[in-house]
N, C-alpha and C positions, 0 to 999 in steps of 0.2 A: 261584692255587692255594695249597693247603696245601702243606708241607714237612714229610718224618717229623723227628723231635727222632732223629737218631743221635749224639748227645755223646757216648752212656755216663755221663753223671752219675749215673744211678739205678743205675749199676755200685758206686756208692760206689769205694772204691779211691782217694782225693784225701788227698794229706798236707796236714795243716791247720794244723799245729804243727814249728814245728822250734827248737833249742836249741841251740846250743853251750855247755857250759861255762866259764863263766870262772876257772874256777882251771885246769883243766888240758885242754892238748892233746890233741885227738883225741877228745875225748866230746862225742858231739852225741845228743841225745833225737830224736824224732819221734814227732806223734802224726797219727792216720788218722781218717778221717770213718768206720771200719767197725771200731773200737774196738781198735787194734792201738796200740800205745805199745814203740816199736823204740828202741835206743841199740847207739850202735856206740861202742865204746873204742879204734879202732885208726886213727878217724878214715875211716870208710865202708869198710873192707878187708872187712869182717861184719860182721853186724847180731843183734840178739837182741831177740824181741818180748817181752818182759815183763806181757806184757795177761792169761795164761794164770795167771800166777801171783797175779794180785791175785782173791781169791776173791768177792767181789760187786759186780766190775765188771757191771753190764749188757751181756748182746751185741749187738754193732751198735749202740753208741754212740758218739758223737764225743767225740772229747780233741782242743778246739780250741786248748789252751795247757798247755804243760810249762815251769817255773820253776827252772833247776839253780838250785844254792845260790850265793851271790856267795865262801862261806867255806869251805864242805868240798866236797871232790870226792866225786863218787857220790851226791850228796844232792840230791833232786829232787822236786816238789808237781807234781801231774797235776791238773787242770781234764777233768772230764767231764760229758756234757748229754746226755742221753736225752729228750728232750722231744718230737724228729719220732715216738719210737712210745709218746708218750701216759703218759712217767714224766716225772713233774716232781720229784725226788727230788733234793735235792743228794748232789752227789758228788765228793768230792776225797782225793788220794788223795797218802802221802808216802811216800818211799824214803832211808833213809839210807845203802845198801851197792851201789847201782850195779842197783838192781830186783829183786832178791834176794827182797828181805820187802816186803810192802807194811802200811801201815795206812790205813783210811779216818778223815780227820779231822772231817770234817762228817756229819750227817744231819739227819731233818727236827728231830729234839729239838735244834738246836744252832742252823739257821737258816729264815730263810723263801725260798722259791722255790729253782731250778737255778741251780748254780753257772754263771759265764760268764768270773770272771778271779779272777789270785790275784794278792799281791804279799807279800815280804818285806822288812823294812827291814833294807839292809845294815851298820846299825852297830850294831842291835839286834835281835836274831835272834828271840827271842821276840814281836816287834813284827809281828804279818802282820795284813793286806787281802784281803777277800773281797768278791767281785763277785757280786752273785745278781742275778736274773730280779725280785726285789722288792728292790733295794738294797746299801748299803754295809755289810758286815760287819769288827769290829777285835778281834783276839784281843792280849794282853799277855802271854799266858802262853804262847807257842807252840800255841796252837790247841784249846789243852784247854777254853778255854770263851771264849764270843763274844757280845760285844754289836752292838745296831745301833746305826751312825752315822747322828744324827738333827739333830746341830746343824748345819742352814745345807746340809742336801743331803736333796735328797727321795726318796720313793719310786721311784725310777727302776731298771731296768735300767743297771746296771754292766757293760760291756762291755769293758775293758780300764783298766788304772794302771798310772802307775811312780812309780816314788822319785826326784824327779831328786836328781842328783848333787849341785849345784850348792847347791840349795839346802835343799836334804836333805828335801824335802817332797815329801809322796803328791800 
């Protein structure tokens, strides 16, 4: 016999994202498979969705990754992918005031495919990585303009980076 699917997955409702900050205690990010991007400052006592206030987020998109800042508190890079309803649009999105103001830093004039990871280097703040659906993106300027990374890494789906520590390389 068959079996019904009663998960609730297609409830959406799945945090997919979560963040602590490293500079300061009690701020942790969260993002949802149903486009909600929640931070609590009291360290989970309340919660504030911040999705409401970023004006061209897509609804019922996923924010599969949130980036707080390694340097300032409140300062944080949202990762969103609209692609299950048919947008392939990047979109990422920063905060410097704890979700207050939002800006979108990507669109299609800046890169190719949906966003899927970000990265900042923590000794050089203006130094960020972008993961798209077509590739490696590297901004120098804080994000105001982006080339693709072509030497020695191919067209691929970029799904996640870090900095290590160690050895201070993406």
């Amino acid at each position: 016999g068959l079996t019904y699917d009663v998960t609730g997955a297609e409830n959406h409702t799945c945090i997919l994202s979560i963040a602590p900050s490293p500079v300061e205690e009690g701020v942790i990010w969260a993002g949802t498979d149903d486009g909600n991007i929640q931070l609590t400052t009291d360290g989970g006592e309340s919660w504030t969705n911040c999705a409401p206030l970023i004006k061209e987020l897509p609804s019922g998109a996923w924010v599969p990754q949130i980036v707080p800042s390694e340097s300032k508190a409140g300062e944080a890079w949202v990762v969103v992918n609209n692609y299950r309803q048919n947008d392939y649009a990047p979109y990422l999105y920063h905060s410097s005031d704890y979700g207050k103001r939002w800006k979108r830093v990507v669109d299609e004039s800046h890169v190719e495919g949906y966003v899927l990871s970000f990265a900042q280097d923590p000794e050089e703040s203006r130094l960020q990585f972008l993961g798209t659906e077509q590739g490696l993106w590297v901004s120098i300027d804080g994000g105001a303009q982006w080339t693709k990374w072509t030497v020695g890494y191919p067209t691929v789906p970029t799904m996640d980076m870090v900095i290590q520590p160690r050895g201070q390389d993406l």
